[in-house]
PDB file of N, CA, C and O in Angstrom:
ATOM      1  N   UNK A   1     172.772  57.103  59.583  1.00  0.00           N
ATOM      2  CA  UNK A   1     173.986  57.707  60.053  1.00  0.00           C
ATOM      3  C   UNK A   1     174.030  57.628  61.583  1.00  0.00           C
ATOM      4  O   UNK A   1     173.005  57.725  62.258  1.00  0.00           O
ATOM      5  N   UNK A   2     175.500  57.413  62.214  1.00  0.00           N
ATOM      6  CA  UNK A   2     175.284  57.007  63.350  1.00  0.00           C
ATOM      7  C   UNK A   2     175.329  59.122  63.832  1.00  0.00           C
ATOM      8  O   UNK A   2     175.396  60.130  63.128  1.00  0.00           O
ATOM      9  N   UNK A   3     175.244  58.873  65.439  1.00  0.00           N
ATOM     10  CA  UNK A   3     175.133  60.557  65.861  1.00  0.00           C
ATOM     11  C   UNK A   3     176.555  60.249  66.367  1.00  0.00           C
ATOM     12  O   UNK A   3     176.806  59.074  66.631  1.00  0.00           O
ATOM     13  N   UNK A   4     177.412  61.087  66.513  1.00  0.00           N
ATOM     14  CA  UNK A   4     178.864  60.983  67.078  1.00  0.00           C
ATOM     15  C   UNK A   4     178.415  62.326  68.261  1.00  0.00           C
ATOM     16  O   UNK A   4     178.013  63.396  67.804  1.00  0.00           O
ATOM     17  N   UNK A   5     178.533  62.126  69.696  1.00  0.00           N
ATOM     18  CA  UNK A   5     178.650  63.004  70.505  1.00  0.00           C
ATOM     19  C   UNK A   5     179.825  63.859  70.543  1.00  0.00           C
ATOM     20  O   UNK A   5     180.845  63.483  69.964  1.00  0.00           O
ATOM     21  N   UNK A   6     179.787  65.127  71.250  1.00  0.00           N
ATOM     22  CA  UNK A   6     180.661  65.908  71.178  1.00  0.00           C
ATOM     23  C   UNK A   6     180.780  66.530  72.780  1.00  0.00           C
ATOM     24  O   UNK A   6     180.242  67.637  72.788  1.00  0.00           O
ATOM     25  N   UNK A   7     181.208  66.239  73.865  1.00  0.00           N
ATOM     26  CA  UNK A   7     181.144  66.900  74.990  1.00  0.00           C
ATOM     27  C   UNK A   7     182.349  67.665  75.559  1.00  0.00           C
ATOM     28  O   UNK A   7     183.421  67.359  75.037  1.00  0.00           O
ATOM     29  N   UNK A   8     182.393  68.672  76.601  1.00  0.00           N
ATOM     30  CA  UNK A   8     183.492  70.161  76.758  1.00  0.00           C
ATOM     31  C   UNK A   8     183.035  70.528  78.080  1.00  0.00           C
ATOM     32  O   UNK A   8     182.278  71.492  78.198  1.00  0.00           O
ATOM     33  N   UNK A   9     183.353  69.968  78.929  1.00  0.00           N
ATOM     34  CA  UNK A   9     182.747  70.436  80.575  1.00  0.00           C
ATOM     35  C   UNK A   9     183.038  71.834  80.887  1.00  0.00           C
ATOM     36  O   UNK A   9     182.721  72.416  81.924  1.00  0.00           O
ATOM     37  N   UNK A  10     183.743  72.368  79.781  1.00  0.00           N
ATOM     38  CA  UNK A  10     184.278  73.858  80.182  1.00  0.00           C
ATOM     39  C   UNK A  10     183.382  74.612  80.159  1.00  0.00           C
ATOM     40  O   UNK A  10     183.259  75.578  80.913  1.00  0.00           O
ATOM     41  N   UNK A  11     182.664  74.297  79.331  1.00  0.00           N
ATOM     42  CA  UNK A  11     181.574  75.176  78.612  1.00  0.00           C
ATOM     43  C   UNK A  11     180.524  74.296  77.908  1.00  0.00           C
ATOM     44  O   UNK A  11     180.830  73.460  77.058  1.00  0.00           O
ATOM     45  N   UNK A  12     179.031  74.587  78.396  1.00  0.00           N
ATOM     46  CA  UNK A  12     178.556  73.698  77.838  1.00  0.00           C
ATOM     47  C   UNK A  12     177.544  74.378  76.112  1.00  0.00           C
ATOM     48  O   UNK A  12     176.742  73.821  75.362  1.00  0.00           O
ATOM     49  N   UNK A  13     178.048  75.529  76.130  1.00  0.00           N
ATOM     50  CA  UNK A  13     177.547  75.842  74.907  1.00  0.00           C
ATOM     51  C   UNK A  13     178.230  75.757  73.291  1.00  0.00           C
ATOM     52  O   UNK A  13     177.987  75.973  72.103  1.00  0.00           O
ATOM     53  N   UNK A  14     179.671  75.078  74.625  1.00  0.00           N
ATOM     54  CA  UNK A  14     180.462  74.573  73.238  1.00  0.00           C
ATOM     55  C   UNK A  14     179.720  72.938  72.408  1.00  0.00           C
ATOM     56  O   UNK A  14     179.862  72.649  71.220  1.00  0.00           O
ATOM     57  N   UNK A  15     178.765  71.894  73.713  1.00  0.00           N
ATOM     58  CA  UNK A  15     178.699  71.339  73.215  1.00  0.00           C
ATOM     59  C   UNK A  15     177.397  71.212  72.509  1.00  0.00           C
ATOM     60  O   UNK A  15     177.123  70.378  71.646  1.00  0.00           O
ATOM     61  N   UNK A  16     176.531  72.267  73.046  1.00  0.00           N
ATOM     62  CA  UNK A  16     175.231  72.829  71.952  1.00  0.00           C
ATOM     63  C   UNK A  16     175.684  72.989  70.746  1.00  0.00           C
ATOM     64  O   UNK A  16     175.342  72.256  69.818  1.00  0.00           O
ATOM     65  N   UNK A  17     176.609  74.093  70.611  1.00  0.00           N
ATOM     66  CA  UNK A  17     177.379  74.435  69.335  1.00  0.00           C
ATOM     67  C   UNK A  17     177.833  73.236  68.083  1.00  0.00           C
ATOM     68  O   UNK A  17     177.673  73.245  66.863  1.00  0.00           O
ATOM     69  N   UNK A  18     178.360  72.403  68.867  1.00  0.00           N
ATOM     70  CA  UNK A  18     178.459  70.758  68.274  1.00  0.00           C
ATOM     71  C   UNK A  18     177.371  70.754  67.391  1.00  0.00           C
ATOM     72  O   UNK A  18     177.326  71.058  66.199  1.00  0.00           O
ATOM     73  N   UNK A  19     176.131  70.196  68.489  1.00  0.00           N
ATOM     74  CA  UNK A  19     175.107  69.700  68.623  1.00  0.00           C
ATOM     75  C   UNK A  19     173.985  70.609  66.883  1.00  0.00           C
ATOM     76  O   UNK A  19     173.255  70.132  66.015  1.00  0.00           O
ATOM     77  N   UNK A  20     174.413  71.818  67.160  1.00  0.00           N
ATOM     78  CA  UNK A  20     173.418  72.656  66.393  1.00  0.00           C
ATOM     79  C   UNK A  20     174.266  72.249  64.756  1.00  0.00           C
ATOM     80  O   UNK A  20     173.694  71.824  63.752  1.00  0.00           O
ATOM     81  N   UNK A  21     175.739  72.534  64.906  1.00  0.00           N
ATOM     82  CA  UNK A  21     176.334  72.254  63.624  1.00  0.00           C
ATOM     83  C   UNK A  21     176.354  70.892  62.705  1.00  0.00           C
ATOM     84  O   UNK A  21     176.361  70.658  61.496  1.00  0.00           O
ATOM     85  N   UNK A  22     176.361  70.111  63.927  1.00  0.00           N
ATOM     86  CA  UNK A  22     175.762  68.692  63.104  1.00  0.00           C
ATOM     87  C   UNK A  22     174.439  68.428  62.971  1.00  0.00           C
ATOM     88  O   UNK A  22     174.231  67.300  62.525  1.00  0.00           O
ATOM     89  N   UNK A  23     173.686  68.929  63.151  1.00  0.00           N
ATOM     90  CA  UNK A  23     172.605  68.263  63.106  1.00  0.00           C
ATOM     91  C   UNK A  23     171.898  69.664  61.680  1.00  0.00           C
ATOM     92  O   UNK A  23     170.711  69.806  61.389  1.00  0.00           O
ATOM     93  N   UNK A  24     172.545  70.100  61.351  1.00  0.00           N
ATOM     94  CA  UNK A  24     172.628  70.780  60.131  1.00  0.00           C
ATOM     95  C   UNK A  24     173.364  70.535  58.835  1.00  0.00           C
ATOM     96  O   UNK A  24     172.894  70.762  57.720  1.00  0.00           O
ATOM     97  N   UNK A  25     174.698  69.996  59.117  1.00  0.00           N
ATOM     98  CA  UNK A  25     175.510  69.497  58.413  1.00  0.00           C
ATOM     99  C   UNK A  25     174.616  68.343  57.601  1.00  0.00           C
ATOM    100  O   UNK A  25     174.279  68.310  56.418  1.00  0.00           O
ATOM    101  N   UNK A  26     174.327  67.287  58.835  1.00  0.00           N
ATOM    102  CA  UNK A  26     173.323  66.318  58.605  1.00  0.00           C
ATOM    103  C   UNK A  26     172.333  66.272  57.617  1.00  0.00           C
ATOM    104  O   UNK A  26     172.057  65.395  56.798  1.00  0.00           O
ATOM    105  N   UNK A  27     171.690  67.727  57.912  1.00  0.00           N
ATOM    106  CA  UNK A  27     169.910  67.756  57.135  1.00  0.00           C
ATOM    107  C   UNK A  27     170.327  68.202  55.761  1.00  0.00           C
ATOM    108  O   UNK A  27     169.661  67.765  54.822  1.00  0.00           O
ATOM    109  N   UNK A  28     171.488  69.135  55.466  1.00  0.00           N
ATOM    110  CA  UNK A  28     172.020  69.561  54.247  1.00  0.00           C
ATOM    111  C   UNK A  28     172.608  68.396  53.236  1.00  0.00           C
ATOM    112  O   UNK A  28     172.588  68.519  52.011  1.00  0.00           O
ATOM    113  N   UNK A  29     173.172  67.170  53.980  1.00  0.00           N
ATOM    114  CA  UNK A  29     173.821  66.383  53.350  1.00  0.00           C
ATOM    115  C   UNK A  29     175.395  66.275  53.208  1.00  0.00           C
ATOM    116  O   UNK A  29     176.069  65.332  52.794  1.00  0.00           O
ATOM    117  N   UNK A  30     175.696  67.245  53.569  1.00  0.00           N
ATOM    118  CA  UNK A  30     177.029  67.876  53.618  1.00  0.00           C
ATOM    119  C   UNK A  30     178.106  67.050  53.744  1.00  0.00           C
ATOM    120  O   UNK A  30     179.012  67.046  52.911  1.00  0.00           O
ATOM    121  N   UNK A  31     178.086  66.084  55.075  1.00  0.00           N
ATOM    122  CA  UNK A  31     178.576  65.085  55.714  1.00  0.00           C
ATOM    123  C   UNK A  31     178.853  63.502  54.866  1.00  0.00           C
ATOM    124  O   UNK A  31     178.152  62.520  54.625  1.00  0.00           O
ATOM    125  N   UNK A  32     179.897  63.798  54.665  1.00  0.00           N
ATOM    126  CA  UNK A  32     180.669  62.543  53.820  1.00  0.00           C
ATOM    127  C   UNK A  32     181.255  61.170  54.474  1.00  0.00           C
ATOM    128  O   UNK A  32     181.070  59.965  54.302  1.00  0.00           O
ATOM    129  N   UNK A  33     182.030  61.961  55.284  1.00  0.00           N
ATOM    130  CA  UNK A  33     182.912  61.163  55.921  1.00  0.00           C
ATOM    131  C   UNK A  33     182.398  61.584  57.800  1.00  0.00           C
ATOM    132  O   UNK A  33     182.791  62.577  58.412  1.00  0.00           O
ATOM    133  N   UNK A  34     181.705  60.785  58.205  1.00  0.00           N
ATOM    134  CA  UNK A  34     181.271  60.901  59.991  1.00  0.00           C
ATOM    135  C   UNK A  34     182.315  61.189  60.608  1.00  0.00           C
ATOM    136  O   UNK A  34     182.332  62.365  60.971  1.00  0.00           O
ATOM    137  N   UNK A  35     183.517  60.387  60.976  1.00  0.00           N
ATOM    138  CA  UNK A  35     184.665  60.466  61.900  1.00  0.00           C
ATOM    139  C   UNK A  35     185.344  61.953  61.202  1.00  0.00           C
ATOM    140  O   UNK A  35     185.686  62.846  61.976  1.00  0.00           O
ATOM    141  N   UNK A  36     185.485  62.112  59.879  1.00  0.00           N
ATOM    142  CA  UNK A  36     186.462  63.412  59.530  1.00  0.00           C
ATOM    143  C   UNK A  36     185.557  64.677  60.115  1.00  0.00           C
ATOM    144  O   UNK A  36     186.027  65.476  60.926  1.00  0.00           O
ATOM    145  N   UNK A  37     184.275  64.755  59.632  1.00  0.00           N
ATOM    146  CA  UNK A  37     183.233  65.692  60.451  1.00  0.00           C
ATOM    147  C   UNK A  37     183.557  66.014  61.887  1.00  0.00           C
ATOM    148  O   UNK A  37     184.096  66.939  62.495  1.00  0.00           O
ATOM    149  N   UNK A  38     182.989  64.834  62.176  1.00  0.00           N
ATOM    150  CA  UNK A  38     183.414  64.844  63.778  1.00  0.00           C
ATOM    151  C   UNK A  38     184.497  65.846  64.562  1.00  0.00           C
ATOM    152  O   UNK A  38     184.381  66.846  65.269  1.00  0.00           O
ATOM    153  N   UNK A  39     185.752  64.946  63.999  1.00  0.00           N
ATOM    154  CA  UNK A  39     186.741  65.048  64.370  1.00  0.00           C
ATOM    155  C   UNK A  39     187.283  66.967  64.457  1.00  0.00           C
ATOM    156  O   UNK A  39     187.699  67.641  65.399  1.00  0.00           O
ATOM    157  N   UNK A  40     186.956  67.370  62.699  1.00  0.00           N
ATOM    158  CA  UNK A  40     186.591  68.460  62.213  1.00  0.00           C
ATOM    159  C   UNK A  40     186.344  69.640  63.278  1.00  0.00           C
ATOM    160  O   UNK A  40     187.082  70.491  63.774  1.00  0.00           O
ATOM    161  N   UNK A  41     184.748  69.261  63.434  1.00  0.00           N
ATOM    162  CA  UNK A  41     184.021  70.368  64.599  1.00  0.00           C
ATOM    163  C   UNK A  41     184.300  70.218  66.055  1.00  0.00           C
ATOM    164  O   UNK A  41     184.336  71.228  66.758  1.00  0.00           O
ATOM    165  N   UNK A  42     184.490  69.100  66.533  1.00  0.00           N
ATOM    166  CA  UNK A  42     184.605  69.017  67.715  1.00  0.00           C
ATOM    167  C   UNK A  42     186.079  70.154  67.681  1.00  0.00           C
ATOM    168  O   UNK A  42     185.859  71.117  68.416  1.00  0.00           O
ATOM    169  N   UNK A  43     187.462  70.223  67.007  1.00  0.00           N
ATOM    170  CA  UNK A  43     188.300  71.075  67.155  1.00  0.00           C
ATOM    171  C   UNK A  43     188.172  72.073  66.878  1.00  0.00           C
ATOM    172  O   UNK A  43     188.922  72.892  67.408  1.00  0.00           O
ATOM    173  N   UNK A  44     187.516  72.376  66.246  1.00  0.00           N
ATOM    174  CA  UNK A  44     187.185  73.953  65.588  1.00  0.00           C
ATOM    175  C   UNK A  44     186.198  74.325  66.866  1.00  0.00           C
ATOM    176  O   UNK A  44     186.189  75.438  67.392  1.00  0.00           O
ATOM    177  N   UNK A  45     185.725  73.691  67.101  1.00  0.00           N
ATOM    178  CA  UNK A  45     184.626  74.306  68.441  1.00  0.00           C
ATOM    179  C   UNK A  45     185.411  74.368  69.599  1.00  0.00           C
ATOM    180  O   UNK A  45     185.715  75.453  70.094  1.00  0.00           O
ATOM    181  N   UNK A  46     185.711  73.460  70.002  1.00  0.00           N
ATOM    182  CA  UNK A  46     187.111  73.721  71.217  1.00  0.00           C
ATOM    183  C   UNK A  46     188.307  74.794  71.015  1.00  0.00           C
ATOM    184  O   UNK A  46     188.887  75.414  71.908  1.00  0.00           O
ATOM    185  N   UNK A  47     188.511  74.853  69.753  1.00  0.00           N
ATOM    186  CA  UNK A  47     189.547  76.241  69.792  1.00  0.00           C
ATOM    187  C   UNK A  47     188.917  77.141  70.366  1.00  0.00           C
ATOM    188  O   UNK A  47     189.245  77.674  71.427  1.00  0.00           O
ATOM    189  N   UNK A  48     187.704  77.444  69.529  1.00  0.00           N
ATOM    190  CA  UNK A  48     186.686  78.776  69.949  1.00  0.00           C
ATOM    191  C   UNK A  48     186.285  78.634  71.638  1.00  0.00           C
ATOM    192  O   UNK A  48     186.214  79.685  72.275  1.00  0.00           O
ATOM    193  N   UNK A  49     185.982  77.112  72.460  1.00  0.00           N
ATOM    194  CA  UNK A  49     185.671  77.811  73.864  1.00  0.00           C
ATOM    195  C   UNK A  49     187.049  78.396  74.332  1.00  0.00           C
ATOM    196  O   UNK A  49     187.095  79.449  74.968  1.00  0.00           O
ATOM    197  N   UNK A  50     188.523  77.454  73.892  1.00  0.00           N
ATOM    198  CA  UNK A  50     189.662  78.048  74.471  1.00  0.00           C
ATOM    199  C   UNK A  50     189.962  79.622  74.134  1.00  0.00           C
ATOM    200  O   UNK A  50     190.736  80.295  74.816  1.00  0.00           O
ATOM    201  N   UNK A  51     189.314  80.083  73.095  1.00  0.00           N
ATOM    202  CA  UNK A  51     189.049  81.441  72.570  1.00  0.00           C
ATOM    203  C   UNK A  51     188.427  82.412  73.752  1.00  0.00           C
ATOM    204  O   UNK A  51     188.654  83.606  73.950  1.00  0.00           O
ATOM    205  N   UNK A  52     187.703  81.645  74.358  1.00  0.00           N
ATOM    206  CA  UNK A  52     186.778  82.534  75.500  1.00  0.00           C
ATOM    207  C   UNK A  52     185.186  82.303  74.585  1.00  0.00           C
ATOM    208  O   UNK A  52     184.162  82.374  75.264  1.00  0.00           O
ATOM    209  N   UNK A  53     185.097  82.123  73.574  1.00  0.00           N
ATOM    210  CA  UNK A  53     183.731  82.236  73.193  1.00  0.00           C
ATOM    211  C   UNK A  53     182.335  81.671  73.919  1.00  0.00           C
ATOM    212  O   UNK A  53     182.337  80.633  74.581  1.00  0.00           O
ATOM    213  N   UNK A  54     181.377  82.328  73.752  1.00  0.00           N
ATOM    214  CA  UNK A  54     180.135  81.698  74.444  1.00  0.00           C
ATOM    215  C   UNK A  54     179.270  81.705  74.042  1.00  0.00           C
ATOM    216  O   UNK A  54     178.376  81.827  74.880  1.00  0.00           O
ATOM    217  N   UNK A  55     178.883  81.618  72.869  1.00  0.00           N
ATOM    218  CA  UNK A  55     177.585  82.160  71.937  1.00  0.00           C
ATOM    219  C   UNK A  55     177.383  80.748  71.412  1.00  0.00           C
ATOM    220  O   UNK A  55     178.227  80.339  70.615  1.00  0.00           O
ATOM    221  N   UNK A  56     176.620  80.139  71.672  1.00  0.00           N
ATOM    222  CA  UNK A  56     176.504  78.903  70.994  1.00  0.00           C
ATOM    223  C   UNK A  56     175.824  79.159  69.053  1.00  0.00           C
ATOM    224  O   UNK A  56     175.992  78.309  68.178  1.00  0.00           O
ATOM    225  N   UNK A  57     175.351  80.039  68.913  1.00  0.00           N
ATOM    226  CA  UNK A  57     175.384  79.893  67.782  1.00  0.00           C
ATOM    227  C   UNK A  57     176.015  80.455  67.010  1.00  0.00           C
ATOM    228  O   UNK A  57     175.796  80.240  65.818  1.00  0.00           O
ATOM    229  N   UNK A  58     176.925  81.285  67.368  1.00  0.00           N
ATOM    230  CA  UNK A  58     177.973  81.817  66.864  1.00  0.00           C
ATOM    231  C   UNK A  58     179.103  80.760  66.670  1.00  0.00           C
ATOM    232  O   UNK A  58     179.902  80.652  65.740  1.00  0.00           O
ATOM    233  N   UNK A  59     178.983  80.151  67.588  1.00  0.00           N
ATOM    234  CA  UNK A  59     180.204  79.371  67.266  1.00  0.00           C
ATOM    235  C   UNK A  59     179.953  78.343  66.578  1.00  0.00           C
ATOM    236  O   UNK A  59     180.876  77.939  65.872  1.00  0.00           O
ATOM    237  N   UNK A  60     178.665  77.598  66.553  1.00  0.00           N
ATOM    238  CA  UNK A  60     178.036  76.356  65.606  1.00  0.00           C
ATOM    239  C   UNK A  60     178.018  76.802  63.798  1.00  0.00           C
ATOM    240  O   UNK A  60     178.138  76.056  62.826  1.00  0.00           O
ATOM    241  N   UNK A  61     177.752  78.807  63.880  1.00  0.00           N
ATOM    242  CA  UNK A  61     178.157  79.228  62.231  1.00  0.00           C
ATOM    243  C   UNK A  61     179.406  79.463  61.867  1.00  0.00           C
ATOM    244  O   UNK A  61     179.725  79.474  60.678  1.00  0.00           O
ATOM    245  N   UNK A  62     180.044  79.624  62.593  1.00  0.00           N
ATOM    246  CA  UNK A  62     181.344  79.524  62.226  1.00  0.00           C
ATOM    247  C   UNK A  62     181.850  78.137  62.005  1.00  0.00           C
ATOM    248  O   UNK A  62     182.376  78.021  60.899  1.00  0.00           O
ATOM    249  N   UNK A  63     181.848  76.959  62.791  1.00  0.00           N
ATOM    250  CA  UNK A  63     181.948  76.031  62.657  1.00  0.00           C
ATOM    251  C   UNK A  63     181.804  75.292  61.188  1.00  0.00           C
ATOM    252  O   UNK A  63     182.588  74.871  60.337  1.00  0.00           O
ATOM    253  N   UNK A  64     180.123  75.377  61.385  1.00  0.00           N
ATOM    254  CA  UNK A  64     179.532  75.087  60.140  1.00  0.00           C
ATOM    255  C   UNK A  64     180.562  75.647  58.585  1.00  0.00           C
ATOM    256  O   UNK A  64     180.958  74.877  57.711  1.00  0.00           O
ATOM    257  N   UNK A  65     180.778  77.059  58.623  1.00  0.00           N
ATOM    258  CA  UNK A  65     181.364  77.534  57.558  1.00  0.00           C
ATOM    259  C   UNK A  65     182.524  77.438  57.245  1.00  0.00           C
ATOM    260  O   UNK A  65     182.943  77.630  56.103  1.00  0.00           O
ATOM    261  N   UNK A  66     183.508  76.988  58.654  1.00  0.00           N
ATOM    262  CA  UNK A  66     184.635  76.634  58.150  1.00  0.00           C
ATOM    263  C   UNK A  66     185.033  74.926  57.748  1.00  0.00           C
ATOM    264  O   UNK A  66     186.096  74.444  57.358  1.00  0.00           O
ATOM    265  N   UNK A  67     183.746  74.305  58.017  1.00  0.00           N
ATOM    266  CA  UNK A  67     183.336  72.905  57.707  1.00  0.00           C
ATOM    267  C   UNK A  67     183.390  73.150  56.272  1.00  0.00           C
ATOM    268  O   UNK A  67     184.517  73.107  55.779  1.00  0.00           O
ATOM    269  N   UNK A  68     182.351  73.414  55.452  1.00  0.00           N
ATOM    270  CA  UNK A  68     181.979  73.569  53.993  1.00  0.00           C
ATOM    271  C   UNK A  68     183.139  74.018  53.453  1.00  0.00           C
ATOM    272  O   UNK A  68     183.463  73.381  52.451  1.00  0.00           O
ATOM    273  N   UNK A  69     184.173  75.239  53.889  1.00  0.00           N
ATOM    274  CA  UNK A  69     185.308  75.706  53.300  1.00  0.00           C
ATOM    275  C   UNK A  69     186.150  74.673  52.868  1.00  0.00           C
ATOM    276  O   UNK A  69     186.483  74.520  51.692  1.00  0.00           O
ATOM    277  N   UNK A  70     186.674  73.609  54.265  1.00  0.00           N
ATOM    278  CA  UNK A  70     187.335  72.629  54.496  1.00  0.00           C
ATOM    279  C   UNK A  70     187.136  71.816  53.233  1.00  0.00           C
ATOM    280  O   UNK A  70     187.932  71.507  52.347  1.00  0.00           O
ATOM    281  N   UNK A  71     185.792  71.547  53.408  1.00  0.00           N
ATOM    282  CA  UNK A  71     185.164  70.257  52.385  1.00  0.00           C
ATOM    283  C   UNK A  71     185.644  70.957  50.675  1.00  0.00           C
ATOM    284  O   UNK A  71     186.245  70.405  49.754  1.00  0.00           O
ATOM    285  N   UNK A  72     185.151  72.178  50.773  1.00  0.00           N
ATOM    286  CA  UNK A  72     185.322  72.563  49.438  1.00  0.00           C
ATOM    287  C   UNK A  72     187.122  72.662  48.832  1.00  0.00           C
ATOM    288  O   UNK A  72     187.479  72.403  47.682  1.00  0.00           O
ATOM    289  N   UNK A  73     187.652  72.921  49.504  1.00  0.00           N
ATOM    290  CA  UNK A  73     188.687  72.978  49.383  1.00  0.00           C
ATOM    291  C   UNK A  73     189.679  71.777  48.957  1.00  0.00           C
ATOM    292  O   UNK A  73     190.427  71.741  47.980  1.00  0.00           O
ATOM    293  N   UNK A  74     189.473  70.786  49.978  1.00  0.00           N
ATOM    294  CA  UNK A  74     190.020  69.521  49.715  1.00  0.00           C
ATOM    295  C   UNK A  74     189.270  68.871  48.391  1.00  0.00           C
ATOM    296  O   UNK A  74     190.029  68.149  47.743  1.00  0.00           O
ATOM    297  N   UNK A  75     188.154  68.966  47.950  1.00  0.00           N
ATOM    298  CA  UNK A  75     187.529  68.684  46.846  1.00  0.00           C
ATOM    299  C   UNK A  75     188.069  69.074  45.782  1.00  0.00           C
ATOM    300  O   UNK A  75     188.192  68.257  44.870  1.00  0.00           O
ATOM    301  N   UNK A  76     188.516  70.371  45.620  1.00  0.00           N
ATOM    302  CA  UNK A  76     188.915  71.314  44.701  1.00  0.00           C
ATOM    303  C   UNK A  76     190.502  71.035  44.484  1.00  0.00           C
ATOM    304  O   UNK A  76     191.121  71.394  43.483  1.00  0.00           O
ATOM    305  N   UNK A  77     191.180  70.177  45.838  1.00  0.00           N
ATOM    306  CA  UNK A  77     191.922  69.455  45.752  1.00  0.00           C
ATOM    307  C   UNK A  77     192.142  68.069  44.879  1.00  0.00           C
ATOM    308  O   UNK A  77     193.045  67.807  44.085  1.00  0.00           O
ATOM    309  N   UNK A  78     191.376  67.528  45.162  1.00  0.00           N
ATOM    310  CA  UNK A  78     191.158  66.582  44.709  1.00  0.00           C
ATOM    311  C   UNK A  78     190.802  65.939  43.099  1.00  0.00           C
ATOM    312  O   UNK A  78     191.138  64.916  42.501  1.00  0.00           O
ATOM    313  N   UNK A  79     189.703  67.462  42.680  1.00  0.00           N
ATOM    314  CA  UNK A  79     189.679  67.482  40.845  1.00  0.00           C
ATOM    315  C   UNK A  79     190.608  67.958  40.493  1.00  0.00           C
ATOM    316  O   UNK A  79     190.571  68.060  39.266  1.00  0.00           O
ATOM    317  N   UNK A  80     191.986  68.552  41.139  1.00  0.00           N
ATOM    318  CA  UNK A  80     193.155  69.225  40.305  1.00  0.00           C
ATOM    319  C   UNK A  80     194.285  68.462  40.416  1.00  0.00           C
ATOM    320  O   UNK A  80     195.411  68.856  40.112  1.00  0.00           O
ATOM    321  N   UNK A  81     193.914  66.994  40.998  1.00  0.00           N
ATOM    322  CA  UNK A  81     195.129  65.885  40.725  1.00  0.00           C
ATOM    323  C   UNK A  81     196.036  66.321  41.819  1.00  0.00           C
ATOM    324  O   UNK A  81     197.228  66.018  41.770  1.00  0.00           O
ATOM    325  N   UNK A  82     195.496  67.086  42.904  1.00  0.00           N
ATOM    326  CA  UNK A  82     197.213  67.388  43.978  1.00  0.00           C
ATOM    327  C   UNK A  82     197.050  68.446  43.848  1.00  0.00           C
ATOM    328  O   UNK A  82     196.934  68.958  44.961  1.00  0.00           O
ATOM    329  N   UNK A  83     196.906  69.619  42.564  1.00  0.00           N
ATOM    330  CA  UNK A  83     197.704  70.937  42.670  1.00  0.00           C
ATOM    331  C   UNK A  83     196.732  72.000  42.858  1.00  0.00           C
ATOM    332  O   UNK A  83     195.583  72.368  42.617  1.00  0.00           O
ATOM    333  N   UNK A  84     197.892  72.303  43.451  1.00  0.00           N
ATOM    334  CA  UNK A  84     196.939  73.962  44.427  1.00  0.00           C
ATOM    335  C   UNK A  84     196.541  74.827  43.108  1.00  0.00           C
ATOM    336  O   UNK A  84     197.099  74.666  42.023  1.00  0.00           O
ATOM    337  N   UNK A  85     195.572  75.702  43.332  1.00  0.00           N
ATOM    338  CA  UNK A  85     195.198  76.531  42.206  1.00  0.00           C
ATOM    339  C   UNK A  85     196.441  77.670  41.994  1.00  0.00           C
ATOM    340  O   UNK A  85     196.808  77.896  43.147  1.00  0.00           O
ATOM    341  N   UNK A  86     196.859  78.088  41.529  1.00  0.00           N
ATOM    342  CA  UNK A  86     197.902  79.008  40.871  1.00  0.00           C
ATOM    343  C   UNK A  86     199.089  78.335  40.906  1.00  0.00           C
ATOM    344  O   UNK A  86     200.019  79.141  40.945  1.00  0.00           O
ATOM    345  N   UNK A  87     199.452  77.191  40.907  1.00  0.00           N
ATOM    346  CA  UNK A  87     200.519  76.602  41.071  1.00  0.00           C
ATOM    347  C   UNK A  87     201.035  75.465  39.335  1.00  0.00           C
ATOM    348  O   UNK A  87     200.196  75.360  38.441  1.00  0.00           O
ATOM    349  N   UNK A  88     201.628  75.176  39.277  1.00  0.00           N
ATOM    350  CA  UNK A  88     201.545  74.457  38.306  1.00  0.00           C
ATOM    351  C   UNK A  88     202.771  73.262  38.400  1.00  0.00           C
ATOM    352  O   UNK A  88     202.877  72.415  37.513  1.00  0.00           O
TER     353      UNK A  88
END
């Protein structure tokens, strides 16, 4: 797998935060698609420095969890042919 960098001169614990969430994503297996990942955390992490946040690992678990949500979701998409759950 290639490593896709993630850099934020604003804050550099946004790009630890990156750094910690992929390289977890990674060891779990999680990671399907590199560029959608990517693309994924790098915004979800940049909302949070534009948030004011500074906790790098706060923001790499959040990240992380709204990663897996994402994934699960569109999956759950995906075995129901299109349709949202309560919908028909």
């Amino acid at each position: 797998m290639a490593h896709i960098i993630f850099s934020d001169d604003r804050n550099p614990a946004g790009e630890q935060a990156y750094e910690i969430a992929w390289d977890f994503l990674v060891r779990t297996g999680a990671i399907c698609d590199e560029f959608e990942a990517c693309v994924f955390l790098a915004h979800r992490i940049s909302m949070m420095v534009e948030e004011g946040q500074t906790n790098r690992i706060r923001m790499a678990n959040r990240a992380i969890s709204e990663y897996q949500h994402h994934v699960d979701e569109r999956d759950d998409l995906i075995r129901s042919g299109g349709r949202r759950a309560g919908r028909h």
